[in-house]
C-alpha positions in Angstrom: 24.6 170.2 194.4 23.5 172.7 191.9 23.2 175.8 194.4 27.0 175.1 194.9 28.0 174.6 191.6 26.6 178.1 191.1 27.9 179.9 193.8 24.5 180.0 195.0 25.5 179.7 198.8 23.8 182.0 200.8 20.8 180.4 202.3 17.8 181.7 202.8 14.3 180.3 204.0 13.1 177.7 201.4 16.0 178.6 198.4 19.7 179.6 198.0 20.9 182.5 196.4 24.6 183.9 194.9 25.9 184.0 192.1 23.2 186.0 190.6 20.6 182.6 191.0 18.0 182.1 193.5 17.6 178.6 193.8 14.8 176.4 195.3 13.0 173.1 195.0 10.0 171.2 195.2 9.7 168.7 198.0 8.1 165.6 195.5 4.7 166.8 194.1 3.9 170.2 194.7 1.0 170.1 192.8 -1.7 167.2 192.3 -4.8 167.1 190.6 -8.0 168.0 192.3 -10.6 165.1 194.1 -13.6 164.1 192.7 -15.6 166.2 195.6 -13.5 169.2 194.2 -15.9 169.4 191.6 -19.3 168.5 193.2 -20.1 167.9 196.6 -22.2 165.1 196.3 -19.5 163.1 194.9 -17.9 162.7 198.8 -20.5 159.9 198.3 -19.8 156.9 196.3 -23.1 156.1 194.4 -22.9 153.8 191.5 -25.5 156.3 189.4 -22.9 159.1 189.4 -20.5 157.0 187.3 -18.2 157.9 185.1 -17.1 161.0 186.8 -15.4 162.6 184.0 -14.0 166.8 184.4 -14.9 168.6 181.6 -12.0 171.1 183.2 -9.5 169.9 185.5 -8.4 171.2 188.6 -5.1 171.3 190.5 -4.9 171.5 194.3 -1.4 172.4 196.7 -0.6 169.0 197.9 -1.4 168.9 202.1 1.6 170.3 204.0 3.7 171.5 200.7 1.8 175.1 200.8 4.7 177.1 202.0 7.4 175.6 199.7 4.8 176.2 196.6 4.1 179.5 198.4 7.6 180.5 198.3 8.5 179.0 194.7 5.6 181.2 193.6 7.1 184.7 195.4 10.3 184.1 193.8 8.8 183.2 190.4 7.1 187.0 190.5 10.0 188.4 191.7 10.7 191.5 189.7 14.9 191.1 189.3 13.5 187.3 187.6 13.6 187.4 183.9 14.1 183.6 183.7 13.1 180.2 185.0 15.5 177.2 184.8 13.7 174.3 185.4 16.1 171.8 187.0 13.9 168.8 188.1 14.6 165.3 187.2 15.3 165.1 183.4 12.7 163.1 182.7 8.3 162.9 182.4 7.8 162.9 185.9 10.4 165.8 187.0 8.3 167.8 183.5 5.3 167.5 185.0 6.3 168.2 188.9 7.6 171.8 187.7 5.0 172.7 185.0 2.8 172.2 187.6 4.1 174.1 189.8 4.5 176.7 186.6 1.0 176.8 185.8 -0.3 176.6 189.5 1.8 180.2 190.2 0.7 181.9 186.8 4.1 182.3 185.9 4.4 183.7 182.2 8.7 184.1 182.2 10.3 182.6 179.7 11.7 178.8 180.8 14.6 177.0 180.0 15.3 173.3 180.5 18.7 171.3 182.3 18.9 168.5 181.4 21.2 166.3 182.8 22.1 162.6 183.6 24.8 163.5 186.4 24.8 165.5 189.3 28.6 165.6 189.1 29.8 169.5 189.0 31.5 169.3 185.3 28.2 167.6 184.3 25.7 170.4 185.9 28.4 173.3 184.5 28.3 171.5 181.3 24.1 171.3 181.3 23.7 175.2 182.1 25.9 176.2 179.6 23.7 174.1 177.2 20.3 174.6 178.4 17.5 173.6 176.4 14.1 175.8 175.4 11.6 174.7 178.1 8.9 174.6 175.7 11.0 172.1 173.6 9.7 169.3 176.5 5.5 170.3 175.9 5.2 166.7 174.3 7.3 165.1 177.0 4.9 167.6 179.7 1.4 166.1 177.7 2.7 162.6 177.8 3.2 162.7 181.4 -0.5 164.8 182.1 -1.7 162.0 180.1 -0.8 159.7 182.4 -2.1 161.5 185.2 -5.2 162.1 184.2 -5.7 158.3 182.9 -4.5 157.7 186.6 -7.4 160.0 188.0 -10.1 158.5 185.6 -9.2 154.9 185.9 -8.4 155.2 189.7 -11.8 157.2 191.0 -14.2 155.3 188.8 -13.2 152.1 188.7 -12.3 151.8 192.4 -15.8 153.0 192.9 -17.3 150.8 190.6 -16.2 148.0 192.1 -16.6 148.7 195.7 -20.0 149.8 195.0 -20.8 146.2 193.3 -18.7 143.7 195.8 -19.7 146.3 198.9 -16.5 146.8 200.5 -13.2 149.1 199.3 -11.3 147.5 196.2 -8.5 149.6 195.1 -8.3 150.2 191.3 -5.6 151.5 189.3 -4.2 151.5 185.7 -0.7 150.1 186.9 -1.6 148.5 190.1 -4.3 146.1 189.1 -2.9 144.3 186.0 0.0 144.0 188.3 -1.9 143.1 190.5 -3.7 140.1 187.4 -0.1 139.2 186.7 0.4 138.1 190.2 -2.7 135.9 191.1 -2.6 134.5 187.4 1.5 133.3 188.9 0.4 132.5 192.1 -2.7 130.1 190.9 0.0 128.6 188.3 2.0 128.0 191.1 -0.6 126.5 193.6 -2.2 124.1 190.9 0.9 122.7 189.3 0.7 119.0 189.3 4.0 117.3 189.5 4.6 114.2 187.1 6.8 111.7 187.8 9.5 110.4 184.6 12.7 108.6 184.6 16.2 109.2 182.2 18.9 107.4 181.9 22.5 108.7 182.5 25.2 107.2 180.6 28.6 108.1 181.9 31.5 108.4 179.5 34.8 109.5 180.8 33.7 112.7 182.2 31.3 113.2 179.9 27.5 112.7 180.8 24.5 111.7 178.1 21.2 111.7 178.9 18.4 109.9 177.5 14.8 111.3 176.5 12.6 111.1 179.3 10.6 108.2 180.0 7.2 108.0 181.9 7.1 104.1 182.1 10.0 103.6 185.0 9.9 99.7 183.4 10.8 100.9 180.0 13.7 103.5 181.3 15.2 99.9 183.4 15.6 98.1 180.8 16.8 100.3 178.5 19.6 100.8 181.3 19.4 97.2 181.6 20.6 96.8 178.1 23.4 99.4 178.1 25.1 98.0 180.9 25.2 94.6 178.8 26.8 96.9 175.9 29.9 99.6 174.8 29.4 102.6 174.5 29.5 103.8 170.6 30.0 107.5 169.9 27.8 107.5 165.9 28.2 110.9 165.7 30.5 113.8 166.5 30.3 117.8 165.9 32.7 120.5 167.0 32.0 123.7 166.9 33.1 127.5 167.4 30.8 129.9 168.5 30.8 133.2 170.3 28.7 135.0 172.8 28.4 138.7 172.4 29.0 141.0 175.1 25.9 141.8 177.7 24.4 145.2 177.1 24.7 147.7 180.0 22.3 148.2 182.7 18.7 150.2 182.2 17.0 150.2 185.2 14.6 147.2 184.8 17.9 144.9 183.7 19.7 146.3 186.9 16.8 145.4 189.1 16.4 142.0 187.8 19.8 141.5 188.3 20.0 142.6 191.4 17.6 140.8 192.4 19.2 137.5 191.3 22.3 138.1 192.5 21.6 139.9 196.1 17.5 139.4 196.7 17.2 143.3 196.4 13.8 144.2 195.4 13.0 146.6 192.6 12.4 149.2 194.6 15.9 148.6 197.5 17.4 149.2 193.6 15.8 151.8 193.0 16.4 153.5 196.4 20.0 152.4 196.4 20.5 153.7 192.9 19.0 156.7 193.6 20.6 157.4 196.8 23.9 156.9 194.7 23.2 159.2 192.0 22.2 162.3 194.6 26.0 161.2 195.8 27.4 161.8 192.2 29.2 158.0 191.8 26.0 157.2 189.7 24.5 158.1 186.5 20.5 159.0 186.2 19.2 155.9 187.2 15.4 156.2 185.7 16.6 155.2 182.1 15.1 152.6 179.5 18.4 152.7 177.5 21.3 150.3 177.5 23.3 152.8 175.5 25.5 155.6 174.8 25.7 158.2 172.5 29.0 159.0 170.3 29.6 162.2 172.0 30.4 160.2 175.6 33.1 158.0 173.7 35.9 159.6 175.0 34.3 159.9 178.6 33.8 156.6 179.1 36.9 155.4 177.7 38.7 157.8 180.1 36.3 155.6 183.2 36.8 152.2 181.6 40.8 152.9 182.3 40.0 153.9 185.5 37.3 151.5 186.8 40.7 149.2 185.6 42.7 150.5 188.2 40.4 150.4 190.8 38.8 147.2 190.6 41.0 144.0 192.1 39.8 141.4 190.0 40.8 144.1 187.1 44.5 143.7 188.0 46.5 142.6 185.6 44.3 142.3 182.5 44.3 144.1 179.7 41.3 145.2 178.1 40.5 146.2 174.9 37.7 148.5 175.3 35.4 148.1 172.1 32.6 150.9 172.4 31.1 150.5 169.0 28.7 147.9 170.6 27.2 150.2 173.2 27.3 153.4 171.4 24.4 154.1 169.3 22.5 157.2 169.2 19.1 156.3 168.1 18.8 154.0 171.4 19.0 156.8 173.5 16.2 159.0 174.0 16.2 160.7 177.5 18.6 159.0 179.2 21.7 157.0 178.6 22.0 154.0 179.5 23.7 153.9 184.0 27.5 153.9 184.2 29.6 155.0 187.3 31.3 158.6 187.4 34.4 160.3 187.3 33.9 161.2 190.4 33.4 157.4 192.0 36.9 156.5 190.4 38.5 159.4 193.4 37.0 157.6 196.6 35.8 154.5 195.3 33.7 152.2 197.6 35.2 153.2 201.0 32.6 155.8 202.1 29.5 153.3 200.5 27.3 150.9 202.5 27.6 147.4 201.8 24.4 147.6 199.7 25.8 150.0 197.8 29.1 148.3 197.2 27.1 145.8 195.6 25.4 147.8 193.1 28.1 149.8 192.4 30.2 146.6 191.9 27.4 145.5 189.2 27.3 148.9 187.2 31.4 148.8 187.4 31.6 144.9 186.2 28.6 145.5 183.1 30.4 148.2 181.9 33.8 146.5 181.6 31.8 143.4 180.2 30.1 145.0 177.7 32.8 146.8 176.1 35.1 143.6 176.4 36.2 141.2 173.3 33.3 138.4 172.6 33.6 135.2 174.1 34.8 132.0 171.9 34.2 128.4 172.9 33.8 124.8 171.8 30.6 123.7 171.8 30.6 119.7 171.4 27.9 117.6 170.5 27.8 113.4 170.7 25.4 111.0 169.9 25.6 107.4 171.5 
């Protein structure tokens, strides 16, 4: 998408070029950090008295079957007509630390500058290189996500070592996977040792309206209090109304999308993520790796422009009218890398013909939480009677 927004259309092996840009890519991780054997031999062998491993300088290796890619991103990093890099990888910690990686690994010294984007529509990639950022503005976002990796590294070799040395067979440690891990055994034994306990209520129909009693654990107690209101009338001692409002859901982040998703459809957190992704390389979705559930002031007028359109489209829009009220969503403190996910422009021209089913359904949930969240509050009655 980028190499043709560029004019960057003549292909050659491993980039484009045109337009007076040579564009490539990196296939995932380029770049990963070195095994413990990397840095001593003997460590091939797991012996509990060469714990903690701990590098004193790290080293990077070229991930198995990647070298030519990284080979050629190197060669056309050195190339003498470069006098820039762009780096165009997923705006956010992960897509930092893939190309400094792959920065650092080549010995590039050029001067870097940073898209960043949350579309891979055309007006939004056009948009992003006329406003690119200084590369070295992201070093704390790059540190961050080393940080991670290396915590990954230390956690993963030594404790997964540690503990397969002391229980004698393999047991996989890591930083994420294992209190993951915790979380579900601690659910699963809840689960497997919950003790059911019988109690009985009484139900006192009123004219379409149902009261219940507290519950009871002596069955003889909950019969004859039935006992006695069958005997008696029904007298309502006390009566409130009142008015409240629910406030408008807040649009999607990723984990919010996944759960829902999962209620509504059964779709695993990571079908979501595949679907989501799959429809933001298509252009109909925003940058799905987000932890906002917001927009920023500058993307009023944007979104207005979609909510009109997403009216339009959708058939259970047909025929109301909406008063779109984006002060609740907009608020620029909330959003730090990414805005919150919202269809394109450029969903609104096909719409869900050319989609699977699965995405149909996630688009359909992106489409309804936006027009949700920007709609009026809702008012009820809220009734409460004592008997």
């Amino acid at each position: 998408a980028i190499a043709a927004v560029l004019g960057a259309n003549e292909k050659r092996s491993g980039y484009f070029e045109g337009g007076g840009y040579l564009v490539s890519w990196c296939i995932g991780h380029l770049i990963s950090l070195a095994d413990a054997a990397t840095y001593n031999e003997q460590y091939r062998k797991w012996k509990y008295d060469d714990l903690p491993i701990v590098p004193q300088k790290w080293q990077f290796v070229i991930a198995s079957g990647k070298e030519q890619q990284f080979s050629i991103l190197k060669d056309l990093m050195h190339r003498s007509d470069v006098t820039e890099i762009v780096n165009a990888c997923d705006s956010g910690r992960e897509g930092e630390l893939i190309f400094r990686f792959v920065y650092e690994q080549a010995n590039c010294k050029k001067p870097f500058s940073r898209l960043w984007i949350s579309s891979m529509e055309a007006s939004a990639i056009r948009e992003g290189f006329s406003n690119l950022k200084d590369g070295r503005g992201y070093d704390n976002l790059y540190q961050s996500a080393l940080c991670r990796a290396k915590a990954d590294w230390l956690i993963g070799i030594n404790a997964t070592r540690l503990f397969s040395i002391l229980y004698h067979k393999t047991l996989n440690v890591g930083r994420v996977q294992t209190p993951t891990l915790a979380m579900l055994v601690n659910r699963d034994y809840a689960i497997s040792s919950f003790k059911k306990e019988k109690y009985h209520v009484v139900r006192l129909d009123v004219g379409g309206v149902a009261a219940l009693s507290e519950r009871q654990d002596d069955e003889a107690a909950a019969r004859q209090m039935k006992a006695a209101c069958e005997k008696s009338q029904a007298v309502c001692t006390f009566l409130k109304k009142e008015k409240k409002t629910a406030a408008p859901p807040k649009l999607f982040d990723l984990t919010a999308l996944q759960r829902e998703a999962n209620r509504l459809y059964g779709f695993t957190a990571k079908q979501t993520l595949d679907y989501a992704q799959a429809l933001y390389e298509k252009r109909i979705l925003t940058y799905p790796r987000t932890d906002s559930k917001y927009i920023t002031s500058d993307m009023e007028g944007s979104t207005k422009e979609l909510i009109t359109g997403l009216c339009s489209l959708l058939p259970f829009m047909q025929g109301v009218k909406l008063q779109a009220d984006l002060t609740r969503i907009c608020d620029n403190s909330k959003v730090t890398d990414h805005h919150a996910i919202l269809p394109t422009a450029e969903f609104l021209k096909n719409g869900f013909a050319p989609l699977a089913e699965s995405e149909k359904k996630l688009m359909t949930l992106v489409c309804a939480k936006l027009l949700c969240a920007v709609a009026a509050p809702y008012t009820y009655e809220a009734v409460t009677a004592v008997f």
